[in-house]
C-alpha positions in Angstrom: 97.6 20.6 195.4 99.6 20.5 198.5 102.4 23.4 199.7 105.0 21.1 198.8 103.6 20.2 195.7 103.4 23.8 194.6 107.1 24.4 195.9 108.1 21.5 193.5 106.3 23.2 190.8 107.7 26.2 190.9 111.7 24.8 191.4 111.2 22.8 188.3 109.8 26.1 186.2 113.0 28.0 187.7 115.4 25.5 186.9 113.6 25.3 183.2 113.8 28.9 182.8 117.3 29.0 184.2 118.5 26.2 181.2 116.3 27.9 178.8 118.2 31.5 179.7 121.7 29.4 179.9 121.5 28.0 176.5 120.2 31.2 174.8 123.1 32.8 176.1 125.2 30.2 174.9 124.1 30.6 171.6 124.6 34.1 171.8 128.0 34.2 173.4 129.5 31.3 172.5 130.8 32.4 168.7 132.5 35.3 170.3 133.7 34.4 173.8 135.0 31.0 173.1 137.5 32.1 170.3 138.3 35.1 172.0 139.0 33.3 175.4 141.3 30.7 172.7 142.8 34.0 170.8 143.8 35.2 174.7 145.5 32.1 175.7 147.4 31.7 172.5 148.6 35.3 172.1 149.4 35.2 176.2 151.7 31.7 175.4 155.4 32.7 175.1 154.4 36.1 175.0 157.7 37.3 176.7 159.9 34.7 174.5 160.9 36.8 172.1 163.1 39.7 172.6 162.0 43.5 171.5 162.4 43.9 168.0 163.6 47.5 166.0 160.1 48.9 166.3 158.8 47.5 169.4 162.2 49.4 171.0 160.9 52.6 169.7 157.5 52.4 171.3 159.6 51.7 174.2 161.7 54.9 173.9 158.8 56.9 173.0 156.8 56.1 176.0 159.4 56.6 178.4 159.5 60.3 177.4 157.5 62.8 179.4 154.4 63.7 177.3 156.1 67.3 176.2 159.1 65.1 174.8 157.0 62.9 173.0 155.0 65.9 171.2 158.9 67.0 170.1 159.1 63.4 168.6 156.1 63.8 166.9 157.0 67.2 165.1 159.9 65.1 164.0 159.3 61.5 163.3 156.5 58.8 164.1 153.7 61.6 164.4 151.2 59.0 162.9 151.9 56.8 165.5 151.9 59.5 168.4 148.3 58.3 169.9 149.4 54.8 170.3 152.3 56.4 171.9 150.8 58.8 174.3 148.4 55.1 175.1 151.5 53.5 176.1 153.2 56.1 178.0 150.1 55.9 180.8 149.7 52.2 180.3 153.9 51.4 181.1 153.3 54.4 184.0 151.0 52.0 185.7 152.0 48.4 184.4 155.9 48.7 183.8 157.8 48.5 180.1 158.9 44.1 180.8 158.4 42.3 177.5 154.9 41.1 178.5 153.5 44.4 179.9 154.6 46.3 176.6 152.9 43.5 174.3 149.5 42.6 176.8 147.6 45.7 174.9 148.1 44.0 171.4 147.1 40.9 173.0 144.1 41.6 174.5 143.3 44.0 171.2 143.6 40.7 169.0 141.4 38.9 171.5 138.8 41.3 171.5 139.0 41.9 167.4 138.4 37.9 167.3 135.7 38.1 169.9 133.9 40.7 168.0 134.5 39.3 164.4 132.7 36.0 165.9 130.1 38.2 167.0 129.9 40.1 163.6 129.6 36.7 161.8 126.4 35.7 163.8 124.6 38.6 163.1 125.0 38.6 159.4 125.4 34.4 158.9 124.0 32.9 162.0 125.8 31.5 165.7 128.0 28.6 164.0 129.5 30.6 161.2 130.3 33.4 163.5 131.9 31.0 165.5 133.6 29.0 162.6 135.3 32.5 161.6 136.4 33.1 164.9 138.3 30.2 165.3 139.3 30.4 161.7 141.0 33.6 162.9 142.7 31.9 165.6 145.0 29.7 163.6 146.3 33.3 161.5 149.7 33.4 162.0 150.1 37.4 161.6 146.9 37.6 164.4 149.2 35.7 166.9 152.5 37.9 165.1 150.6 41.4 166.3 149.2 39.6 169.3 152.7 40.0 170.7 153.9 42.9 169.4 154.5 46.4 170.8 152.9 48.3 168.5 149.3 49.5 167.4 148.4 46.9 164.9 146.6 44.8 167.3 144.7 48.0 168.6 143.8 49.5 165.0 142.6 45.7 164.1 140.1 45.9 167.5 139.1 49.3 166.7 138.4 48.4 163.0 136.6 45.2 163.6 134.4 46.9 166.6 134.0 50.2 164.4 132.7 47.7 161.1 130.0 46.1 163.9 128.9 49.2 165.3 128.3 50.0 161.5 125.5 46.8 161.1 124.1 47.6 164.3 123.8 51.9 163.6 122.5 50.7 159.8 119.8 48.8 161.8 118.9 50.6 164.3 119.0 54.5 162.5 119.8 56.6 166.0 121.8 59.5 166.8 123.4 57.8 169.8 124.3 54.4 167.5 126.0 57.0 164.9 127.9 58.2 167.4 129.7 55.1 169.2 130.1 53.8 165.9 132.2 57.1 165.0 133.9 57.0 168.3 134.8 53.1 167.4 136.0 54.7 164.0 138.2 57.4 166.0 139.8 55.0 167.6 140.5 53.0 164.2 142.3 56.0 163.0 144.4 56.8 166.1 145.4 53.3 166.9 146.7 53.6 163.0 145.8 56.3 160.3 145.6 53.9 157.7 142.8 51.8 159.1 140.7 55.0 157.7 140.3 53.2 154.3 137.7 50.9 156.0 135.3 53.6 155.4 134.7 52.8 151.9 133.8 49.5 152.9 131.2 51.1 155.8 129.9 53.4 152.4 128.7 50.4 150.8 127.0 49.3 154.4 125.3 52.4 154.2 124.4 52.3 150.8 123.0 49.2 150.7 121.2 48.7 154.1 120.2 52.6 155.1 117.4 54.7 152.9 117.5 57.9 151.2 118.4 60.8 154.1 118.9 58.3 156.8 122.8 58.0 155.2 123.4 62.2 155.9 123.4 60.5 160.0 126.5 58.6 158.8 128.0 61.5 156.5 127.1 63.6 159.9 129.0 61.3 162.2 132.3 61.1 160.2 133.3 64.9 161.0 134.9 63.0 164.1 137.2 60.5 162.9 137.8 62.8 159.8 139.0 65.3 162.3 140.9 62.7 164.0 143.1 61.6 161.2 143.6 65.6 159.6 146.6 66.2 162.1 148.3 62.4 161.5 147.4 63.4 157.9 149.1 66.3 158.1 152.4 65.2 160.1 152.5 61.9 157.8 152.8 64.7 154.5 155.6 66.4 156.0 157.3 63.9 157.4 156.8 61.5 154.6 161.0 61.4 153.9 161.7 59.8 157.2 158.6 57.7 158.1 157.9 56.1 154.8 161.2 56.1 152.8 162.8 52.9 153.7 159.7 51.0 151.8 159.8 49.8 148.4 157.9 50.9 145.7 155.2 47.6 144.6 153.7 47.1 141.1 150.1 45.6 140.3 151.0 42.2 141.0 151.6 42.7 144.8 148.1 42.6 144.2 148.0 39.0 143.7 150.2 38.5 146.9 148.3 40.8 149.0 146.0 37.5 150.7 148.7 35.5 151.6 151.2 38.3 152.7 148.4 39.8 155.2 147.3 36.5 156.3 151.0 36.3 157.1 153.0 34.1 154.7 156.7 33.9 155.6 156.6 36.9 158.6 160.2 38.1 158.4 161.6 34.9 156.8 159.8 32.0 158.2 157.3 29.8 157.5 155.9 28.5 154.4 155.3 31.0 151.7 153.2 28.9 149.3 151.4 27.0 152.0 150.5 30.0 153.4 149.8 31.7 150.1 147.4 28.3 149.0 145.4 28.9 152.0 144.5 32.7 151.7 143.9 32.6 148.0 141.6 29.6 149.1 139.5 32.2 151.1 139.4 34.9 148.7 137.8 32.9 146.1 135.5 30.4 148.6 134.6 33.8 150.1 133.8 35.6 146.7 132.3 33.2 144.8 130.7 30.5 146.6 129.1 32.6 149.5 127.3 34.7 146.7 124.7 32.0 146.9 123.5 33.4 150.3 123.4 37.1 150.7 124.6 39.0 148.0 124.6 42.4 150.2 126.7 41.0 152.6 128.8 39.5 150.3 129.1 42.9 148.8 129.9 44.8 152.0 132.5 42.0 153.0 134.1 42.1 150.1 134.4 45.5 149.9 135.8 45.9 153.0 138.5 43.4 152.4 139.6 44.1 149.0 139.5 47.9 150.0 142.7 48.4 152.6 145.1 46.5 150.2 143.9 48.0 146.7 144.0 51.7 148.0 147.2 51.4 150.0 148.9 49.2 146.5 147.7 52.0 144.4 148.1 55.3 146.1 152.1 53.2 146.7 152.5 53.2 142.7 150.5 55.9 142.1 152.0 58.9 144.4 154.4 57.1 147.1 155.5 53.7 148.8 152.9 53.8 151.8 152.4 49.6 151.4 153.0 47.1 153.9 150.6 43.9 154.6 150.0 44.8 157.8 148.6 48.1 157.2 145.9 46.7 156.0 146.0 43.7 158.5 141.6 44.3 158.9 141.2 42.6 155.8 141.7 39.2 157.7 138.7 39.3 159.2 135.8 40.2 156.3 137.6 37.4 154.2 137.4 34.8 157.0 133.8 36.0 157.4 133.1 35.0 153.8 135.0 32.2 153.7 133.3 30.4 156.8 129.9 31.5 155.2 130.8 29.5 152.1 131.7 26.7 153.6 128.9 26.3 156.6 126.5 28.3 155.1 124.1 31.2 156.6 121.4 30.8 159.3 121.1 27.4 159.1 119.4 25.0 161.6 121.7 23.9 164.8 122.5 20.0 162.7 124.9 17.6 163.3 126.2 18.0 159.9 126.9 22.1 160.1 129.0 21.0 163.3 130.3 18.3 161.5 131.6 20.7 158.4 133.0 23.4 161.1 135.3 20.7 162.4 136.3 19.6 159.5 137.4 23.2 158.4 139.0 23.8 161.7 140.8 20.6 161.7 142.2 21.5 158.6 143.6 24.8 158.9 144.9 23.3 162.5 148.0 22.4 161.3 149.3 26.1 160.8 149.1 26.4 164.6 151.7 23.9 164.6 153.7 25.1 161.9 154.0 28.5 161.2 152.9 30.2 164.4 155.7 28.5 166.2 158.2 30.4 164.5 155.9 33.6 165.4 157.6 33.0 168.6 161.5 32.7 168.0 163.0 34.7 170.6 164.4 36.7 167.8 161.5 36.5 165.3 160.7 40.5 165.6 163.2 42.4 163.8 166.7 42.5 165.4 168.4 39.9 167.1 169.3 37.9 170.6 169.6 40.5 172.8 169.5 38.5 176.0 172.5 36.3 174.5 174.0 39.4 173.9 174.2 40.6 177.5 175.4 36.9 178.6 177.8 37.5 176.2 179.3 40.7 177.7 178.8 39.4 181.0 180.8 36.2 180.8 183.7 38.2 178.7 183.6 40.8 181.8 182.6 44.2 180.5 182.0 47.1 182.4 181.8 50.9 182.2 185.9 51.1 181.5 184.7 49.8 178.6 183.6 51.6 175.6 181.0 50.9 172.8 180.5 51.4 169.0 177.4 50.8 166.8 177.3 50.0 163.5 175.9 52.5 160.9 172.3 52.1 160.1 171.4 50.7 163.1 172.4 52.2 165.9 169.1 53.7 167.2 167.8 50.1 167.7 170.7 48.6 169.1 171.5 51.9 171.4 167.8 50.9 172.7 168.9 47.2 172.8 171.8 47.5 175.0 170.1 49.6 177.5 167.2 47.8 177.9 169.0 44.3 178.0 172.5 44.9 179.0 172.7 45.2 183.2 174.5 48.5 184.4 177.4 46.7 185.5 178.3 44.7 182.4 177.0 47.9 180.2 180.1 49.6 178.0 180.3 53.3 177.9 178.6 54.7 174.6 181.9 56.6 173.5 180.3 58.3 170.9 177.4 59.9 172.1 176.8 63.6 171.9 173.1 64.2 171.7 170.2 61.6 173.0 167.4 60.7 171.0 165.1 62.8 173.7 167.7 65.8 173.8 167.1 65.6 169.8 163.7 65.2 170.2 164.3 61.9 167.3 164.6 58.2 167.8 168.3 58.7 167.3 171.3 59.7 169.2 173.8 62.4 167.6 177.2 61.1 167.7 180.5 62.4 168.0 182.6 62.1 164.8 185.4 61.1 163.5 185.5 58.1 166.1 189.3 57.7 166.3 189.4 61.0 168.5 186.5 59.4 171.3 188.8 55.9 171.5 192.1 54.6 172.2 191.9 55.1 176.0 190.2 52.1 176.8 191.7 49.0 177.0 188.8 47.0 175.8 186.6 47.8 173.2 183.2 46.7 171.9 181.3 47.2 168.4 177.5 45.9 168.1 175.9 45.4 164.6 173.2 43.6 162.6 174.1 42.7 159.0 171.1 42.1 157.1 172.9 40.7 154.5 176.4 39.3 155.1 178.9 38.7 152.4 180.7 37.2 154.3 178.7 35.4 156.8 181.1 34.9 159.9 183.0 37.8 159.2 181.5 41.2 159.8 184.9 42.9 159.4 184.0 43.8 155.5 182.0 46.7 157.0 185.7 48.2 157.2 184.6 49.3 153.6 181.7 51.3 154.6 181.6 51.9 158.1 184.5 54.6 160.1 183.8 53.3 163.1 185.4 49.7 162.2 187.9 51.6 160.2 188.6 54.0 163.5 188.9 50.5 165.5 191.2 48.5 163.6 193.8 51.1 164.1 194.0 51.0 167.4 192.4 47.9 168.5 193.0 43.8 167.2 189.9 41.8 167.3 189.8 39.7 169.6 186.8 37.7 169.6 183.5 37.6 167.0 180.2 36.6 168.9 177.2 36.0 166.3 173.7 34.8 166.9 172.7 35.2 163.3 172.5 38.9 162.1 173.4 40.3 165.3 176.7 40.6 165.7 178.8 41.6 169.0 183.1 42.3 168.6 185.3 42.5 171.5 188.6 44.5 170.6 191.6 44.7 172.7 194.2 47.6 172.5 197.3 47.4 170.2 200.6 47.2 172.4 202.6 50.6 171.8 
């Protein structure tokens, strides 16, 4: 054989190896970095559109405190959410507090949840169904919701997903050092949220059914850390129960029966289709639970544990001791019950046919229509809690206010909207708050203390303002019923005529002009 020949030769084995290595890594990588790259793109769309809703404005007041001011916040309110806080104070320190800089963390998070839940699904079902899931995932609408929202949802779903996959892979492989980044994972579960601890009664069934006799004392070992973790948001939760938790409603059983569709995200403050929605998550539950039995009944087991568990704890500690239930509390049940329901519906480790590619489309094509329905409306400019706040400062620009000015917010919501104007409003069109005595860092609260009665703070201004959102408005165009309930409109109307209503839907913006005399 010649040189040349031999050259040839060994080219062609490169080149062989190198497709042999590229398509074993595509098989490997392709059910988790495909729908994560596609989870990326769709949570990064639009993802400055909408304007900062009630919570995402106190993430953004929290982490523009110094880190002492934020521990005095913590001893008073929102101590459960102080480590997603304390995240967001160094990340706005280094990336700045726009709309897209205070939502890229939950974007990314939701990204890398549906990268990893693609990677979970191949190790327990095989490469298409993890990547069937994935992309399942993809078309959620409350994925894309908490994609671009300011808030640790996104992060305690990441945690949660990564912490449940670290789980498989510790059960497997029995080691110290697996044990550990698992409960590291789990740490981070609990301090992106403290209610994502419930997932650990779906990781005891993992345990119980895939690790032998003393081998489970590792993962009894391992828990002292995220145990610890959650004992002081435990603790600041208890006491400050009154204020974090006593705006929610108390549910009964059959929230039960709601639970699917409400985390999966039917009708997400008002819009979209609840029954569609509601169709399609039941549809999972029971494809998920019944038909995929016919593969592994373990992982069945496990999965299902792990996403009946979040929902059925939080439901019945709510009825049982206190409200502590909202859907997206328990917003890691998405993934186990798309798990199960792709596994039903492709089936586990089957061969690379036509026909399992065939039945993934279909499923995808499907669902597909939800990205064009619902998770539009995911992106309202006003779709997270609150209102138009950039037509708001259009407003007061174009009707020429300025610090002669002064300012009054309605009752109930003035610690949002206080947030609102500064954020939105420039400094030369921004009213003087009139009313203000205290900060909400001076108090070491979200809230500002206020001056009271109003009439003795007004009366001096020529023009005045007075900003509200009406949840529910009796009388739809006219907020001026609040003169019932609220002394600041009271205060106003005795001094002051109205003399124009600005509304973009429940957000509500008065300009007042002095009464000759």
């Amino acid at each position: 054989m010649t040189a040349q020949a031999a050259t040839t030769d060994t080219l062609t084995d490169a080149r062989t190896r190198s497709v042999a290595l590229a398509r074993r890594l595509a098989v490997r990588l392709a059910p988790s970095a495909v729908p994560g790259l596609v989870m990326l793109l769709l949570a990064r769309y639009h993802l400055g559109k909408p304007t900062l809703g009630w919570d995402e404005l106190a993430t953004l007041s929290a982490c523009r405190r110094t880190v002492g001011q934020m521990w005095e916040l913590a001893k008073h309110m929102d101590g459960v959410i102080a480590p997603y806080y304390l995240f967001m104070h160094f990340w706005t320190d280094v990336f700045g507090t726009s709309e897209i800089a205070m939502r890229l963390p939950s974007a990314l998070a939701v990204a890398g949840a549906v990268a990893l839940a693609g990677e979970l699904g191949r190790r327990l079902f095989g490469g298409v169904t993890g990547f069937t899931a994935a992309m399942m995932l993809t078309l959620v609408p409350s994925l894309t919701y908490y994609a671009q929202e300011a808030r640790g949802y996104g992060l305690a779903l990441f945690f949660a997903t990564l912490a449940t996959l670290l789980c498989y892979r510790a059960a497997e492989r029995r080691t110290w050092p697996a044990w550990a980044f698992y409960a590291l994972a789990m740490a981070g579960a609990v301090f992106a949220h403290m209610f994502t601890i419930v997932i650990l009664l779906g990781h005891a069934v993992i345990v119980w059914l895939r690790v032998p006799g003393r081998e489970r004392l590792r993962w009894a070992a391992v828990l002292a850390l995220p145990l610890l973790a959650a004992a002081p948001l435990v603790y600041l939760g208890i006491h400050q129960q009154g204020t974090q938790l006593s705006w929610m409603p108390k549910p009964e059983w059959r929230d039960l029966s709601t639970a699917p569709a409400t985390i999966f995200g039917s009708n997400i403050n008002g819009i979209g289709s609840a029954a569609s929605s509601r169709i399609v998550a039941i549809a999972f539950v029971f494809i998920g639970l019944a038909l995929a039995v016919r593969a592994k009944r373990g992982v069945v087991a496990e999965l299902a544990t792990l996403a009946v568990a979040p929902p059925l704890i939080l439901i019945a500690v709510s009825i049982l001791r206190s409200p502590m239930w909202m859907p997206r509390y328990a917003l890691s049940a998405v993934v186990p019950l798309t798990l199960l329901a792709a596994a039903s519906l492709i089936g586990p480790d089957r061969p690379l046919r036509r026909t399992v590619w065939v039945r993934a489309a279909l499923v995808l094509a499907i669902l597909l229509p939800m990205q064009f329905t619902v998770n539009p409306a995911v992106r309202l400019t006003d779709i997270h809690v609150g209102g138009d706040y950039r037509a708001m400062a259009r407003e007061l620009e174009l009707q020429h206010a300025s610090a002669q000015d002064g300012i009054l917010y309605g009752a109930n919501t003035v610690w949002g909207l206080r947030g609102a104007v500064d954020y939105y409003v420039p400094q030369a069109y921004r009213p003087t708050d009139v009313l203000i005595k205290k900060t909400g860092v001076q108090r070491g609260q979200l809230s500002a203390n206020e001056n009271w009665p109003p009439e003795n703070y007004i009366g001096t201004q020529q023009q005045m303002w007075f900003v509200c959102i009406l949840v529910t408005t009796p009388t739809a165009t006219d907020p001026l019923h609040l003169q019932k309930v609220d002394n600041r409109i009271i205060a106003l109307l005795k001094q002051y005529k109205v003399a124009k209503i600005w509304r973009s839907k429940n957000l509500f913006l008065l300009r007042f002009e002095k009464l000759p005399g």
